[in-house]
N, C-alpha and C positions, 0 to 999 in steps of 0.2 A: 465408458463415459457415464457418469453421474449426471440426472434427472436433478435440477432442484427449481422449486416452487417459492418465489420471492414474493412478502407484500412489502413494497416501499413504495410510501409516498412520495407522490409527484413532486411534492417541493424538493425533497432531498434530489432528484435527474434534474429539477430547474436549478437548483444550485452547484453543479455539477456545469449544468452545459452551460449557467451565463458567466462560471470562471474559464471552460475551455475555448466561448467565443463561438467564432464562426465555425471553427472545424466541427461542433460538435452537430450542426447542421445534418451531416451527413453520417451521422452515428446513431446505430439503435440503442436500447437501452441494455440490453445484451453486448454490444459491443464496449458500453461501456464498461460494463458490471466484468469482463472479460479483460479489459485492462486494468482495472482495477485489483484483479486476480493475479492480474502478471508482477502488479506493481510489488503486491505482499509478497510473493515468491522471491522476488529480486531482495527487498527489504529481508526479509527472513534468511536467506544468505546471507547477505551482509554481518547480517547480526551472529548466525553463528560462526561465522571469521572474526567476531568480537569487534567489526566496527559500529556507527554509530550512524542516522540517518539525522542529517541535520542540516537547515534552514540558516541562510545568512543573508543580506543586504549586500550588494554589489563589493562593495570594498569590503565585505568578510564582519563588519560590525552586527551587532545584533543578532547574534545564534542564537539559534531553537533548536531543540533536539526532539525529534519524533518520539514517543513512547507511545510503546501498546503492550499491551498484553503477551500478545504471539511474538512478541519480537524481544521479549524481557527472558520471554520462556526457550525460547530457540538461540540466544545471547546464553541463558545456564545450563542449557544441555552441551552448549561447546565446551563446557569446563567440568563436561561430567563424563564418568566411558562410556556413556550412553550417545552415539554420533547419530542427529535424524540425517532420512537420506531426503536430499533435494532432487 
């Protein structure tokens, strides 16, 4: 298990918990910063099976497509023979 020592400011956990609402009530900051781990892992998959993480409004209007970094890089290594392991 990895040790890591985070500074993030409190605004970024208040922004965080006043979009999860009530549930985040009962979440430490490590819980979240833990889901948050899980979320890239999932997204990072995705991407190297060459799909796409993306954002739409109820009836499918208005897509967004997540970009990041780790996910542009883990999207080109699926097309390279280099396979990272998840």
């Amino acid at each position: 298990m990895a040790d890591i020592e985070l500074r993030v400011p409190d605004a970024v956990f208040n922004r965080i918990r006043r979009h999860l609402g009530p549930v985040a009530d009962s979440m430490t900051n490590k819980d979240l910063v833990e889901e948050a781990l899980t979320q890239l892992i999932w997204a990072a998959g995705e991407s190297v099976r060459g799909r796409f993480i993306l954002s739409s409004e109820r009836d499918g209007s208005d897509v967004a497509r997540l970009r990041m970094r780790s996910l542009d890089y883990a999207r080109g290594m699926a097309t390279s023979s280099r396979k990272p392991k998840l």
